[in-house]
C-alpha positions in Angstrom: -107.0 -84.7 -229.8 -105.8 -81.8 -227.1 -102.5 -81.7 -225.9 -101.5 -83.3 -222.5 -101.4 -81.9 -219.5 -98.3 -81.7 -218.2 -97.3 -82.9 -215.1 -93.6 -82.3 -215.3 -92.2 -81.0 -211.9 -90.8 -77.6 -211.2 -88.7 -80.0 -208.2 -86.5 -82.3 -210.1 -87.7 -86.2 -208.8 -85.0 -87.5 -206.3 -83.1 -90.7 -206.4 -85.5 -93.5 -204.7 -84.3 -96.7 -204.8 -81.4 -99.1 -206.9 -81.2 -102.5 -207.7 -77.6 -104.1 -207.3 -75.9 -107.0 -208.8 -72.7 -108.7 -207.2 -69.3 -109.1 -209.4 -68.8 -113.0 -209.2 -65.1 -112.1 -208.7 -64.4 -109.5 -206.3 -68.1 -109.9 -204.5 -68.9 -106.2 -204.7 -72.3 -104.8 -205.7 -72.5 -102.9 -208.7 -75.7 -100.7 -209.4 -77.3 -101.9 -212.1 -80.7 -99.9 -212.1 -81.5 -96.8 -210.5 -85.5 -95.2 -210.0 -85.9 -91.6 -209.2 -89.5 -90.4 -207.9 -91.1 -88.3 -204.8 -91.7 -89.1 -201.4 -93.9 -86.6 -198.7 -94.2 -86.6 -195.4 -96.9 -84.6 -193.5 -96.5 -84.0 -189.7 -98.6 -84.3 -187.0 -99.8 -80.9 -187.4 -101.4 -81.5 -190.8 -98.2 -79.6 -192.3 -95.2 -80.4 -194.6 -92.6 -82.1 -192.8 -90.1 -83.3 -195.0 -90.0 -84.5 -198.3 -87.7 -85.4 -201.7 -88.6 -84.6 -205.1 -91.8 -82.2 -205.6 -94.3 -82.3 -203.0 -97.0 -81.1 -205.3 -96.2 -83.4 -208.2 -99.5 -84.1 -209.8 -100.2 -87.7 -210.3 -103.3 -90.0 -210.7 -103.3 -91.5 -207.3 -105.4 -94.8 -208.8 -106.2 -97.6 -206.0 -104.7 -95.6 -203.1 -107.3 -94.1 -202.3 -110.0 -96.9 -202.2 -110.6 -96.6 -198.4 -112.2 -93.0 -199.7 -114.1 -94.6 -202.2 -115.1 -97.9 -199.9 -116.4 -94.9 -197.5 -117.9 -93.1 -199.9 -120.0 -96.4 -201.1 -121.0 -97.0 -197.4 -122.5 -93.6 -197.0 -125.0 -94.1 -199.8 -125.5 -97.5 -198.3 -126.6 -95.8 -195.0 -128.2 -93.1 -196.6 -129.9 -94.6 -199.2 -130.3 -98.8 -198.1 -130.3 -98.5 -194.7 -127.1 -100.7 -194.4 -124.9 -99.1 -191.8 -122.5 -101.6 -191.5 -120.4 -104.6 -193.3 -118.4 -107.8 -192.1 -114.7 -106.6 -191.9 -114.0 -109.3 -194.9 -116.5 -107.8 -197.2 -115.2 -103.9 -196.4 -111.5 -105.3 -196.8 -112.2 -106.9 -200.0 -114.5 -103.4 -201.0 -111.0 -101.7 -201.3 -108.8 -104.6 -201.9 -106.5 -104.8 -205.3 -105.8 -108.4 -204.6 -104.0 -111.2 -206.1 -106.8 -113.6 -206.9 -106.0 -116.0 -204.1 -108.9 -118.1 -203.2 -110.1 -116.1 -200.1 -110.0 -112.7 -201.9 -112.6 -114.6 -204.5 -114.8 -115.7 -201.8 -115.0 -112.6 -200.5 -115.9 -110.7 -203.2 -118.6 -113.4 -204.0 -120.6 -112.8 -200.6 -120.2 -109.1 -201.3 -122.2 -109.7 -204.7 -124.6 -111.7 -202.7 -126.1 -108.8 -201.0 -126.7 -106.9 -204.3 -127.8 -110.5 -205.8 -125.1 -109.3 -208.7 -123.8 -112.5 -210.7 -120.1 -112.2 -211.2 -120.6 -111.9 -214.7 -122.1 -109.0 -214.1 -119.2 -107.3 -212.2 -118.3 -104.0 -214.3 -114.9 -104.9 -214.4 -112.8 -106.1 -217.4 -112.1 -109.9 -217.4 -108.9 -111.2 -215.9 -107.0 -114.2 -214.6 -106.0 -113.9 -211.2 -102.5 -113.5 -210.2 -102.5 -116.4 -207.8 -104.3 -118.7 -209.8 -103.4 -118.0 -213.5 -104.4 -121.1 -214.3 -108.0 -120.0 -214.4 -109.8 -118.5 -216.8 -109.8 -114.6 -217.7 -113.5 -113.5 -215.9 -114.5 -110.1 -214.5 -114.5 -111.5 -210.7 -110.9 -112.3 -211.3 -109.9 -108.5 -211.7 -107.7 -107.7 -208.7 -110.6 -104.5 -208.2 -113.4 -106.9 -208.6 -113.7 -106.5 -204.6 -114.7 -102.4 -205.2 -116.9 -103.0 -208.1 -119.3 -105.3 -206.0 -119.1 -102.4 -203.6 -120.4 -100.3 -206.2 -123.1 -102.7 -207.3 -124.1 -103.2 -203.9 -124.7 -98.8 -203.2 -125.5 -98.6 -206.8 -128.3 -101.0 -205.8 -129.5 -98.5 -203.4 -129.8 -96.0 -205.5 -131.3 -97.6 -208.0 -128.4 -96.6 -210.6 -128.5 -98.9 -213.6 -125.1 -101.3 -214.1 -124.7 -99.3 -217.4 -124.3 -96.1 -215.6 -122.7 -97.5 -212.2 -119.0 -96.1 -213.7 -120.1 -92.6 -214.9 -118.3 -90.0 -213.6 -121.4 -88.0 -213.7 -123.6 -90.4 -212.4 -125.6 -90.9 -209.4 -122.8 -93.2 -207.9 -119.6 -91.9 -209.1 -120.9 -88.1 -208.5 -121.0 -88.8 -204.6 -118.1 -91.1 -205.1 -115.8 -88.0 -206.5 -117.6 -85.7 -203.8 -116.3 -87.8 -200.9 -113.0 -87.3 -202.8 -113.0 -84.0 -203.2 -113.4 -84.0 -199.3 -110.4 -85.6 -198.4 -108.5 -84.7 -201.5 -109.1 -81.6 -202.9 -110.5 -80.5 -205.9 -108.9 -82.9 -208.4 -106.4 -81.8 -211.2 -107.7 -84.3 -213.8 -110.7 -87.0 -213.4 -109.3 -89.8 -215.5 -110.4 -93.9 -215.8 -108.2 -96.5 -214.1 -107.3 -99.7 -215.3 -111.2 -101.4 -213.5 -113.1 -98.9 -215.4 -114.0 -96.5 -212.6 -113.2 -92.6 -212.2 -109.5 -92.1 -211.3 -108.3 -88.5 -209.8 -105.3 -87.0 -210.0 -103.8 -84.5 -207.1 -100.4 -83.2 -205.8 -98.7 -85.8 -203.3 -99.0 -83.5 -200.4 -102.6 -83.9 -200.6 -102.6 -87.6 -201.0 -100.1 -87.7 -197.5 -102.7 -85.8 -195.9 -105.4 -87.5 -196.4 -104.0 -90.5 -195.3 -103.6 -89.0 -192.0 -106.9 -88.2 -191.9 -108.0 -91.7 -192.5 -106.0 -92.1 -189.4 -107.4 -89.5 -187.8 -110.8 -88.8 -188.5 -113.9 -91.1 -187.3 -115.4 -90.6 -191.0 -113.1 -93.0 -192.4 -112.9 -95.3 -189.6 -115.0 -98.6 -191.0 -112.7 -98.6 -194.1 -109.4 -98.0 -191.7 -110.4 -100.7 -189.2 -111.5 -103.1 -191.7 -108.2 -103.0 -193.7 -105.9 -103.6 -190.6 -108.4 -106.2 -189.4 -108.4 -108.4 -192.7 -105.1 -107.3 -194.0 -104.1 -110.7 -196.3 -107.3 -109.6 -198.0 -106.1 -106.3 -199.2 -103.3 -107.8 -201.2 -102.3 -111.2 -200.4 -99.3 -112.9 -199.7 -95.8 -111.5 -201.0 -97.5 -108.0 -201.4 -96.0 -105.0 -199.3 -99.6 -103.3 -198.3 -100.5 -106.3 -196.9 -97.4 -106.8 -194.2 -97.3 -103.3 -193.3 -101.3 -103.3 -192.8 -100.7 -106.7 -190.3 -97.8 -104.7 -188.5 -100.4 -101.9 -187.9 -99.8 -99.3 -190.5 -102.5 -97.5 -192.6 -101.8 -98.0 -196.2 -102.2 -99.0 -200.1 -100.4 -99.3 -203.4 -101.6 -97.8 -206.5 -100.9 -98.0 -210.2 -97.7 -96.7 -211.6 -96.1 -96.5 -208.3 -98.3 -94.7 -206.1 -98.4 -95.2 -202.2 -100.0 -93.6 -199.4 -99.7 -94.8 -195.8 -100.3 -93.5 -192.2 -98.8 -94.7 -188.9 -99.5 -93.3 -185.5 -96.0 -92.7 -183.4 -94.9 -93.6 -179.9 -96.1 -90.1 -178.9 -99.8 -91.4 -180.3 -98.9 -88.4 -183.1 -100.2 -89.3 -186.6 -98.1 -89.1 -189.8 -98.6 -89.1 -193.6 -96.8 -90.0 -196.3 -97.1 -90.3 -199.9 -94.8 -92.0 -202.9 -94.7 -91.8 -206.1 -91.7 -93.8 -208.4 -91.9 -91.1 -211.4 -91.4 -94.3 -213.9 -94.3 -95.9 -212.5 -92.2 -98.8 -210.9 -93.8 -100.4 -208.4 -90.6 -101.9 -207.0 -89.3 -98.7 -206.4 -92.3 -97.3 -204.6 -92.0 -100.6 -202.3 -88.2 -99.7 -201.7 -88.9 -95.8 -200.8 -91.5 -96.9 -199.0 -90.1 -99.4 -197.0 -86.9 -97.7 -196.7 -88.7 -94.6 -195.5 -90.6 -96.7 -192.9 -87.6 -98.8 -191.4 -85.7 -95.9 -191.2 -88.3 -94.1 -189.0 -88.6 -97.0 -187.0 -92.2 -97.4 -188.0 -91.6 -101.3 -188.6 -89.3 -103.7 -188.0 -86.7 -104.9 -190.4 -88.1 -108.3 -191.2 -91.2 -107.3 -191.8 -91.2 -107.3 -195.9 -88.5 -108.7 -198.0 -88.2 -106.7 -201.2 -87.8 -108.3 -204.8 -84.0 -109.9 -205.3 -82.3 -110.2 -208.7 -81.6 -113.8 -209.3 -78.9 -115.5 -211.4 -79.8 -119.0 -212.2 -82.8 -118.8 -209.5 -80.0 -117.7 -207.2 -80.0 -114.5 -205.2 -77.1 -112.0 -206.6 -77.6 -108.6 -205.4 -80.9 -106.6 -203.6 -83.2 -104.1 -204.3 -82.7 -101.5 -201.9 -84.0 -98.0 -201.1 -81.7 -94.5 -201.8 -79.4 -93.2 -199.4 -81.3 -90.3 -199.7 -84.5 -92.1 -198.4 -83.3 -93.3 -195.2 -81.6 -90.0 -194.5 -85.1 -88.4 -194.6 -86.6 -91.0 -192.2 -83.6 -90.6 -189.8 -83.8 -86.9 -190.0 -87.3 -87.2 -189.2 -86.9 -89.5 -186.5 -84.8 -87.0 -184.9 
């Protein structure tokens, strides 16, 4: 087996978020856990405009970027089926990691429809939802089952075979990785994410950009509009992307604590910004994030309460982003 590629930063990773814990006695908060990572932020002007860590740290961006994949799906679909166009639901749930809830399934079920695809024959591993563990462990369950019946749906009009639908070299996933290459760049490494399908890795900066392209740009706009339309339906309920999309931001979690988000400013300027917790914790990506977000003025306070530790099923302490984060939103903010 080859050696790994090293993505080790030449930018140590910067402190991102903590997790406190209160002394029963004297009520003050002791840190208990600490994250470092990297957080970018691209201006207006397409250029760097502040960021902590390593700007080009090299990291598998995993379900980030489905908007780019959803689009890159409906372009065969127009080219290739002459379908130009999906309900908001279907789209939403076409780049959706979601939590199983019954809504998300339904969704994803009318999106097989129009391939006439059975969910057993989704291509992704089997799983029991998050919201509904009590169910059985089935490929529709898989919180990207939503993306894989878009797949099935363009692979449809291509006439690519289910057995070849996840090749990175085949006809679906080659356009799939072009339109990435687009908005991304040539990729670093062309892994396979947790579903299955083709995962890239870039640097950050790149990631932050293209997320204010999907802003931006008229190309991405189905996939943009259709996520802040049906947000619940991205994520569900309790889950970060999913408040920030409802309070009009552009955005979505990945794997291993990966973020990238877009928000257009009072000006009507449009900013980027990408996270990455270099453990892979997805708490701390939702604390930098956040953190990075409130202190910009992006969204109000209440709109997202981060995880709590508990003592007995009682709150005792908070999860809260690093000083350092909300002095590079408040720098930025001017």
């Amino acid at each position: 087996m080859p050696d790994p590629v090293s993505v080790a930063s030449p930018l140590a990773a910067a402190p991102l978020a903590e997790l406190t814990r209160d002394d029963v006695r004297s009520g003050r908060a002791l840190v208990e856990s600490s994250h470092v990572g990297h957080v970018v932020v691209v201006g207006p002007d397409g250029e760097l405009a502040g960021a902590l860590g390593d700007p080009h740290r090299v990291t598998f961006v995993r379900s980030s970027i489905k908007a780019f994949q959803a689009t890159a799906s409906l372009e065969v679909l127009a080219a290739h089926g002459g379908v130009t166009e999906l309900p908001a639901a279907e789209l939403a749930i076409g780049q959706a990691s979601h939590r199983g809830e019954p809504r998300h399934l339904a969704a994803v079920r009318d999106l097989l429809a129009r391939s006439a695809t059975s969910p057993e024959e989704l291509t992704t591993p089997p799983a029991r939802p998050e919201a509904q563990p009590e169910l059985p462990a089935e490929p529709l369950h898989y919180n990207c089952s939503g993306k894989h019946a878009l797949f099935a749906l363009a692979g449809r009009a291509l006439g690519c075979p289910r057995e070849q639908l996840l090749d990175p070299d085949g006809p679906l996933q080659s356009r799939v990785l072009a339109v990435l290459e687009d908005v991304l760049g040539p990729p670093a490494a062309v892994g396979v994410d947790g579903c299955g399908a083709p995962a890239v890795a870039v640097p950050l900066l790149r990631l932050a950009e293209a997320f204010r392209r999907l802003r931006t740009e008229d190309r991405w706009a189905p996939a943009r509009d259709a996520a802040l339309a049906e947000p619940w339906l991205v994520g569900g309920e309790g889950r970060l992307d999913s408040a920030l999309l409802a309070a009009g931001v552009s955005v979505k979690v990945g794997a291993e604590g990966v973020y990238g988000a877009s928000w257009t400013d009072g000006a009507g300027d449009v900013w980027g910004v990408a996270v990455k917790a270099e453990d892979g914790s997805g708490r701390a990506a939702d604390a930098g994030l956040l953190g990075l977000l409130r202190a910009l003025d992006v969204v109000p306070a209440d709109v997202h309460e981060l995880e709590r530790p508990t003592g007995g099923g009682v709150p005792v302490g908070v999860l809260r982003p690093a000083a350092t984060v909300t002095a590079l939103g408040r720098r930025l903010a001017g």
